[in-house]
ZAMARGU-4260 file (C-alpha; in steps of 0.2 Angstrom, whole numbers, plus 5000, padded with zeros to 4 digits):
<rodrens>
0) 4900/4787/5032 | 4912/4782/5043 | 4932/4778/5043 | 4931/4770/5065 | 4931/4751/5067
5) 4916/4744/5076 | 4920/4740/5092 | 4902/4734/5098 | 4894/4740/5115 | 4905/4752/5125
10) 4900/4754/5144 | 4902/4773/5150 | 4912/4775/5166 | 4907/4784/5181 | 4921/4799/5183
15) 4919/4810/5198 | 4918/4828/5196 | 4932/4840/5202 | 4925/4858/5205 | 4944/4866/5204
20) 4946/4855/5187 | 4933/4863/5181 | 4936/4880/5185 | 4954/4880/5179 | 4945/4874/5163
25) 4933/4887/5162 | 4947/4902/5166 | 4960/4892/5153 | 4945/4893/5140 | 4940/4910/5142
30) 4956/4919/5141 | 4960/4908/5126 | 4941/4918/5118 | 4947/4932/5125 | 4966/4931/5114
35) 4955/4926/5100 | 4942/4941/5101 | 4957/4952/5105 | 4965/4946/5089 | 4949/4949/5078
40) 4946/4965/5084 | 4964/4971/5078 | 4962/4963/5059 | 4943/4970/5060 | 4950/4986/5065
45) 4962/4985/5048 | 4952/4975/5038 | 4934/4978/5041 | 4933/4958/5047 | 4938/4952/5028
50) 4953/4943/5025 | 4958/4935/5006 | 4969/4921/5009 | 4971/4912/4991 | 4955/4919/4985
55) 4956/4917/4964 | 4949/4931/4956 | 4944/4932/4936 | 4957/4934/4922 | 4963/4953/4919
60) 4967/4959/4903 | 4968/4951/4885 | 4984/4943/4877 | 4993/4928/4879 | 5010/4938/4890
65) 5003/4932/4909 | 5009/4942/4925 | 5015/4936/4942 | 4998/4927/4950 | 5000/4932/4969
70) 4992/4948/4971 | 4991/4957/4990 | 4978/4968/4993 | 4981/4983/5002 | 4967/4992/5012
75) 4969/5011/5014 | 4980/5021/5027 | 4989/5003/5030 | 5005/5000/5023 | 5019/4987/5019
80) 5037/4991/5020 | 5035/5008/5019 | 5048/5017/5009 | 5046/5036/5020 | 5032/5042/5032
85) 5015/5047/5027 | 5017/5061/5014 | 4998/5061/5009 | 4982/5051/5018 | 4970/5040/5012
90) 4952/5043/5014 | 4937/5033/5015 | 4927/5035/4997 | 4913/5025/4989 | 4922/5017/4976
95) 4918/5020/4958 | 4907/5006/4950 | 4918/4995/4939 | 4907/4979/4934 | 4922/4969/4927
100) 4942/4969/4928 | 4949/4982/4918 | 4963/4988/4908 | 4961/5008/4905 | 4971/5023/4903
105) 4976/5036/4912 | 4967/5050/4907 | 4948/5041/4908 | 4938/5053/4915 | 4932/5048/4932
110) 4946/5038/4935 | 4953/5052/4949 | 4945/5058/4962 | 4949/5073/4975 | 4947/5088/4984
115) 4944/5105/4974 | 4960/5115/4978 | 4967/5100/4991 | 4979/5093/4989 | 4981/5074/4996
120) 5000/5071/4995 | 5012/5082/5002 | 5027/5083/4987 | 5038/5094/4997 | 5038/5083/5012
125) 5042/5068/5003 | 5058/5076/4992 | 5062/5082/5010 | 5063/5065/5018 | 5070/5056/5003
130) 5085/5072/5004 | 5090/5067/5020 | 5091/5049/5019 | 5102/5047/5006 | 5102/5026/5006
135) 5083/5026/5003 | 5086/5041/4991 | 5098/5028/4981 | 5084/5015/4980 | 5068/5025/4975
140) 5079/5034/4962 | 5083/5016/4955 | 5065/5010/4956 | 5058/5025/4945 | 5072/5024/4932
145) 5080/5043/4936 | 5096/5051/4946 | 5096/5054/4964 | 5098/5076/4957 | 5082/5074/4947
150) 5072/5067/4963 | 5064/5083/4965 | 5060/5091/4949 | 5053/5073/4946 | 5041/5073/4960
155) 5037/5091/4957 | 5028/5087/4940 | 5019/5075/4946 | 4999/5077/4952 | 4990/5073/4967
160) 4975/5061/4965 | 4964/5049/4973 | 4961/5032/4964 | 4942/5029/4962 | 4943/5010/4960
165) 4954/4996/4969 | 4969/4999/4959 | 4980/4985/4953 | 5002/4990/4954 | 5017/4984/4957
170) 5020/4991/4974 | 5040/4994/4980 | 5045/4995/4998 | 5060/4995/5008 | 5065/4984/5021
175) 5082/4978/5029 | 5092/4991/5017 | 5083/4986/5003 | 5069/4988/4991 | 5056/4973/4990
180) 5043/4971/4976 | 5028/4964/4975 | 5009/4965/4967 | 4996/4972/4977 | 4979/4978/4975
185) 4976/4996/4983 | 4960/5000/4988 | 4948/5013/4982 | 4952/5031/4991 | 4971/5027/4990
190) 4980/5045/4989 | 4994/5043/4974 | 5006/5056/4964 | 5002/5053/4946 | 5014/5057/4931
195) 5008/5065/4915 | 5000/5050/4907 | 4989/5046/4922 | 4999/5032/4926 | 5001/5030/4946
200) 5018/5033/4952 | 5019/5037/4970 | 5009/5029/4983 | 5008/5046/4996 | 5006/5035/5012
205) 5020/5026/5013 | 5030/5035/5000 | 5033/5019/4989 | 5036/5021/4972 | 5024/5010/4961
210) 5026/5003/4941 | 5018/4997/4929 | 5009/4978/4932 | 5008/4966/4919 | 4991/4973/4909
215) 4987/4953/4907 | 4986/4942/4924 | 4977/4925/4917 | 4974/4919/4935 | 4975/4931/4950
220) 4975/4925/4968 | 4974/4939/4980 | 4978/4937/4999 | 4980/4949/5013 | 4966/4960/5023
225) 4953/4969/5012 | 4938/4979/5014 | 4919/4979/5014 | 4917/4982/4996 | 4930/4970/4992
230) 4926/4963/4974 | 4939/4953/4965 | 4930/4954/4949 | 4929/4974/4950 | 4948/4981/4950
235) 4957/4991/4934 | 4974/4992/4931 | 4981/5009/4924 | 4990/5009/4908 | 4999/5025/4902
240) 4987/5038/4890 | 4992/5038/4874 | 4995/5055/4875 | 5001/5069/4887 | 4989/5074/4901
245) 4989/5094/4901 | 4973/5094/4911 | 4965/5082/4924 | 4946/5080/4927 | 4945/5075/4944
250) 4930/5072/4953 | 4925/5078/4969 | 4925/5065/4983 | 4911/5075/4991 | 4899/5079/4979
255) 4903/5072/4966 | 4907/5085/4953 | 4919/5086/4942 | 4934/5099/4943 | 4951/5102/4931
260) 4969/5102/4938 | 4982/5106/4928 | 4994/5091/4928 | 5009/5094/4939 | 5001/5106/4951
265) 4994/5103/4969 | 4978/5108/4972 | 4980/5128/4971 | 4978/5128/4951 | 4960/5118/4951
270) 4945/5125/4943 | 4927/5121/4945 | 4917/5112/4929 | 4907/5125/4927 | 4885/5128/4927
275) 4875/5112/4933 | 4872/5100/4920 | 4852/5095/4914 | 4851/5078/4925 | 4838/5068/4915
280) 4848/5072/4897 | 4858/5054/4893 | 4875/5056/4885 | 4884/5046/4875 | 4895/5032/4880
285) 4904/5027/4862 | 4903/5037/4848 | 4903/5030/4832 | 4906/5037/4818 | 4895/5030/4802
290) 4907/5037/4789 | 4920/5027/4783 | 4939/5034/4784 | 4943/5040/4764 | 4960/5034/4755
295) 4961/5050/4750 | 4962/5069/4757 | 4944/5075/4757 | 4942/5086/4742 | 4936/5100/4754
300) 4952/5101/4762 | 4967/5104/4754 | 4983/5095/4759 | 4997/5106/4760 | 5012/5101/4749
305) 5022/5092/4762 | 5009/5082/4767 | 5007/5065/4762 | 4992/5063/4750 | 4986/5047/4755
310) 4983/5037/4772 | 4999/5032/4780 | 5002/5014/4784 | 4996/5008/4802 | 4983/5004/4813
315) 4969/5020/4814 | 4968/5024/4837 | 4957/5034/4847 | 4970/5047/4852 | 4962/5061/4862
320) 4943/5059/4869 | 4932/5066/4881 | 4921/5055/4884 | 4903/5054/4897 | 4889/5043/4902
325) 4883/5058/4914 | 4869/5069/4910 | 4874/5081/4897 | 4872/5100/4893 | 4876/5112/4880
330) 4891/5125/4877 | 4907/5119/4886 | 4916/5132/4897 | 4932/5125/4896 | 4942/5119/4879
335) 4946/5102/4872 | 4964/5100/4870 | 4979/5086/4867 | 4995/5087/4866 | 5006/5075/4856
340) 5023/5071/4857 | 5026/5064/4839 | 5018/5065/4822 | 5001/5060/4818 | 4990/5060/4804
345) 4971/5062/4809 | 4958/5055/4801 | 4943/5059/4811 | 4937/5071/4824 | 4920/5067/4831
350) 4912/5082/4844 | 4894/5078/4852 | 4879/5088/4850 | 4862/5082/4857 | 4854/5099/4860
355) 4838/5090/4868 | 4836/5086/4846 | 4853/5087/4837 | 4859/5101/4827 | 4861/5104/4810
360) 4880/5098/4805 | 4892/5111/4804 | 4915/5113/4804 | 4927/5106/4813 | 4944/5114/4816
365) 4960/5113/4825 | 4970/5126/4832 | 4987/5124/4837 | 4998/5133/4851 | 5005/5145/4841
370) 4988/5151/4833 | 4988/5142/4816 | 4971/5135/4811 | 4970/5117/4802 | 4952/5116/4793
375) 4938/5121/4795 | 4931/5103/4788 | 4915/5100/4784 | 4904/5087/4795 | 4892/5072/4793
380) 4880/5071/4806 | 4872/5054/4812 | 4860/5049/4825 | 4865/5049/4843 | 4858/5044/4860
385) 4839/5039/4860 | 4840/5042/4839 | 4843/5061/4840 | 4847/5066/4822 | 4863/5073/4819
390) 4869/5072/4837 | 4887/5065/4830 | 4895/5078/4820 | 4912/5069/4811 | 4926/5077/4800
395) 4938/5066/4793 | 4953/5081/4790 | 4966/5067/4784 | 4982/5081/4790 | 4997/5079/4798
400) 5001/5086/4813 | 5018/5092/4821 | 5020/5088/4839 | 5013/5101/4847 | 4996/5104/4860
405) 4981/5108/4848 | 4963/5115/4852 | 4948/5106/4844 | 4936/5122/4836 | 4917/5118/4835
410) 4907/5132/4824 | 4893/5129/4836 | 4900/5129/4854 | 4882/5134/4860 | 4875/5116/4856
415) 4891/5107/4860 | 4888/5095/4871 | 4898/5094/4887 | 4896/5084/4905 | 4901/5087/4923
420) 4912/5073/4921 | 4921/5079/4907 | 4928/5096/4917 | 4917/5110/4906 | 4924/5101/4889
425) 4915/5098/4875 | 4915/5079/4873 | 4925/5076/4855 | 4934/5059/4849 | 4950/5062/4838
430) 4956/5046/4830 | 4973/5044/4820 | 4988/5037/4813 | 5004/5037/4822 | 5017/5040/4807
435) 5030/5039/4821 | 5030/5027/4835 | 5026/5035/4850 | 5039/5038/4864
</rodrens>
């Protein structure tokens, strides 16, 4: 349909040709192409030849609280308002697979990956640059909540990574003498210093501190350069772990195996998983326990006399797991153990054995770091993967424990289960009741 008058008949008129007009056209018209294919060859080069520009991506998180809507996303080795020079590099990864957004804690195994004994951001250099710029020291300091003295014992505990998925933060950079804010998106293979909750702190490229985003964005618009494996339906956002992280599982960027590093260390502390894993074996993704949590201590377990005698008040979490959907083998080479930083009465430990046919259940037991021994409890086995009998062994203790780390004891560590995503642990679930809020 069309908005032109009619005008009726229109006669054409006879124009005579000017070869120098039309060459002065022709030159004007490619050098314009060749501004244009210059400029796409710069963005290409950054961005792969993708650009978001008010692209909506699906809701994030659960909730009614709604972050900031304006996202940027930030390809690897790029950076905005850089806050020092690079202190780490990016590198070029296939990204994890993440089929929807997703809110999940920092110590999730195969969230991280890395280098066995590399390192990808340079600590030292970073406190180096930040001590010798005193204005900028100022401003970082301020971002991540601590003193300008505690700079460095701060970024001294904290652990080299590389994200695994397109990351979602709020990104902090410096410009004109001052720090700027906003959310970006950083893309898989993204080099960050985590703290000892998993939570991402640093960003080693450009030396910006990151926080915490909203863990609900209703309606996120992203803009900016992105990358060929750009989804806006597949990026997580990392939450603190309930717990304190002693021990990273971090898998290899090259092969894919898993390796442990002990939080706050750079790359000279990391150990391998351990003997190859049976490929064709499936794991368990969440294991349920079938019993029902008692409203009383279990019978078989006495409670000491300090203990409470029934189930505190409070909402029953998953406090500590180790978790897998890899291919699974038996007898762990490296223990299972949390740390908590408050009280907590537990109410069941669930450890994993498939054993290519389950194993007949057996104890449960804690021990803690000074050598004292909770349990053992007696377990109920229940089906697992494929309908193994007795591949889910669960104790419900019902204990209290001090702050403290603790080691979960399994009386059959030879049919333990264990995966190469899981470092050499066995996998085991612990689920509680906080009986102080956690800090």
């Amino acid at each position: 349909m069309s908005n032109s008058t009619s005008q009726g008949p229109v006669t054409p008129t006879t124009h005579t040709r000017n070869p120098w007009r039309i060459a002065v056209i022709v030159i004007l018209s490619l050098a314009l192409l060749g501004v244009a294919i210059g400029g796409g060859i710069w963005w290409g080069g950054r961005n792969s030849g993708n650009n978001a520009s008010g692209v909506a991506g699906p809701a994030i998180g659960s909730g009614t609280a709604s972050g900031n809507t304006d996202i940027i996303a930030v390809p690897i080795n790029t950076a905005d308002n850089p806050f020092t020079p690079a202190a780490g590099s990016d590198v070029k990864i296939t990204p994890a697979k993440v089929d929807a957004p997703t809110v999940v804690p920092g110590g999730q195994v195969g969230l991280y990956g890395g280098s066995l004994n590399i390192a990808s951001c340079d600590r030292e250099q970073l406190i180096g640059f930040l001590a010798t710029n005193p204005e900028k020291a100022t401003a970082w300091a301020g971002v991540v909540g601590i003193a300008v003295a505690d700079i460095a014992p701060f970024v001294r505990r904290l652990t080299s990574v590389i994200l695994r998925a397109d990351t979602i933060v709020v990104n902090h950079g410096y410009a004109n003498g001052a720090v700027t804010s906003f959310l970006s998106v950083l893309q898989a293979g993204t080099a960050v210093l985590v703290n000892d909750r998993g939570q991402p702190v640093v960003r080693c490229f450009c030396g910006n501190p990151l926080t915490a985003p909203p863990t609900r964005i209703s309606s996120p618009v992203y803009s900016g350069p992105t990358w060929p494996e750009w989804n806006p339906a597949a990026v997580t956002i990392i939450i603190n772990n309930t717990t304190v992280i002693t021990d990273f599982t971090i898998i290899n960027i090259t092969t894919g195996d898993a390796f442990t590093r002990p939080a706050g260390t750079d790359g000279t502390s990391d150990s391998a998983a351990g003997a190859s894993p049976a490929p064709t074996t499936p794991a368990p993704t969440t294991p349920a326990p079938t019993e029902p949590v008692p409203t009383t201590p279990a019978p078989t377990e006495p409670v000491p006399t300090d203990e409470p005698t029934a189930l505190p008040t409070g909402p029953v979490e998953k406090v500590f797991s180790v978790e897998s959907i890899a291919g699974i083998s038996s007898g762990p080479s490296k223990p299972s153990k949390f740390t908590i930083e408050t009280r907590l009465f537990v109410t069941s430990i669930v450890t994993y054995h498939y054993d290519n046919g389950g194993a007949a259940p057996g104890q449960i037991s804690l021990k803690s770091a000074d050598g004292t021994v909770y349990g053992p409890w007696p377990t109920v086995g229940s089906d697992g993967q494929g309908g193994v009998p007795n591949a889910y062994w669960t104790a419900t203790p019902n204990v209290s424990l001090e702050p403290g780390t603790y080691t979960v004891v399994d009386s059959s560590p030879s049919t333990w289960s264990w995966a190469p995503d899981t470092g050499g642990r066995g996998i085991v679930i612990v689920s509680g009741i906080w009986t102080a809020l956690p800090g």
